[in-house]
N, C-alpha and C positions, 0 to 999 in steps of 0.2 A: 383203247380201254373199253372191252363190252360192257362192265357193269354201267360208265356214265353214257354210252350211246345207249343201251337198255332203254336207261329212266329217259334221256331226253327225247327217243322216238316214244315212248311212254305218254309223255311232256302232249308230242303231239298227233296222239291217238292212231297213232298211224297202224292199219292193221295187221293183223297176226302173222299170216304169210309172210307179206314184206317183211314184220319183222324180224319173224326167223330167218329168213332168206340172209339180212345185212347182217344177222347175228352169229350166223353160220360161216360166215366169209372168213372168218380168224379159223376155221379147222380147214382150206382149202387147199391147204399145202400139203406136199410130198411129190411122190413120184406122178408123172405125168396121166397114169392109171389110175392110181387111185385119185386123183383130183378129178378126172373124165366123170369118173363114178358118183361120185358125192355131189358133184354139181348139177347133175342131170334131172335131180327135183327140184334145182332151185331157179331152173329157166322159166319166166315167166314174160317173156315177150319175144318176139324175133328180133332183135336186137342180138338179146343174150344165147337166144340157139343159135345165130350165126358165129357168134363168139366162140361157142362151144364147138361148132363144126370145125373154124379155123384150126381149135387146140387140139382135133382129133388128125387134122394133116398135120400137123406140128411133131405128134404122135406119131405117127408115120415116120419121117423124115428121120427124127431123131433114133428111132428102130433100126432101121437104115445105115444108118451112119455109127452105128456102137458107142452111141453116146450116152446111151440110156443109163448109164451109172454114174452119168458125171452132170446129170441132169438135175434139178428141182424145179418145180410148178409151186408159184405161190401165187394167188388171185386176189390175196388181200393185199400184195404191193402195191404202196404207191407212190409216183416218181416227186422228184424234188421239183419237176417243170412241169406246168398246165398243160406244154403242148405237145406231151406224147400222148397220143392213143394207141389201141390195140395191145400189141404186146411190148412188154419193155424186157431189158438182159440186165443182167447184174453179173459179173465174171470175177469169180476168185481165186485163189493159189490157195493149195493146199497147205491146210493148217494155219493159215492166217484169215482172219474175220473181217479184214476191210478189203473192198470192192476195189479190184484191180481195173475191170472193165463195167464200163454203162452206157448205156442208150436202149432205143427204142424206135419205133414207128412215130412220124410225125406226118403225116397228109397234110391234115390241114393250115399247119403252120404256112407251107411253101403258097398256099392261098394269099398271105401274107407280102407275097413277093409277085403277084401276079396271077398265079396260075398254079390249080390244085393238082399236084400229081404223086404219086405214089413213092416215099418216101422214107427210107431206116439208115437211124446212123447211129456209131456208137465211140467213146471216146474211151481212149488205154491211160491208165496214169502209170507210166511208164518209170517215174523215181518209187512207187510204190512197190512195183514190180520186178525191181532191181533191188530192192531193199528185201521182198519176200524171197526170191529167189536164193540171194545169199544164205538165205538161214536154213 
């Protein structure tokens, strides 16, 4: 909801930049170009250019492989679990609105088990998909 995150970074003074920056987050969606684009004022540490670098191979790849119309870039997703970082997927069938496929990048979850190493997984709902398929 931007209007109550508005008043509550309001709330705590937090300044202008930032707060256009988090307020800008809700228009970062579409094609994986025009999100490159639009984002590119809103990096304001290395952190978030490398983020941006990642989505520009991403960019790439996807060029590549003719997926480019079957693609969406949303940057204000967020997952149902603490322990994805980087990039997360959301996969759907045509003309149906619930999420066939999900996952994500999780590194530092596997930290959790010993030993930090580099890590994407994603899960099918497969009665889901049988149910969209049909129709």
């Amino acid at each position: 909801n931007k209007i109550e995150i508005k008043s509550y970074l309001n709330k705590l003074k937090v300044d202008d930049k930032l707060l256009d920056i988090v307020l800008n987050l809700f228009d970062l969606n579409g094609s994986i170009e025009e999100v490159l684009l639009k984002a590119k004022d809103s990096c304001i540490n290395d952190l978030m250019k490398k983020g941006l670098k990642e989505l520009e191979e991403i960019s790439i790849l996807i060029k590549e492989t003719n997926y480019k119309d079957y693609t969406n870039c949303d940057l204000s997703m967020i997952g149902k679990f603490d322990y994805y970082e980087g990039i997360m997927i959301k996969g759907y069938y045509a003309n149906v609105y619930k999420e066939v496929l999900s996952g994500g990048r999780y590194d530092s979850l596997t930290e959790e088990f010993g030993r930090r190493i580099g890590a994407i997984g994603f899960c099918i709902d497969v009665d889901g998909l049988m149910e969209a398929s049909r129709r």
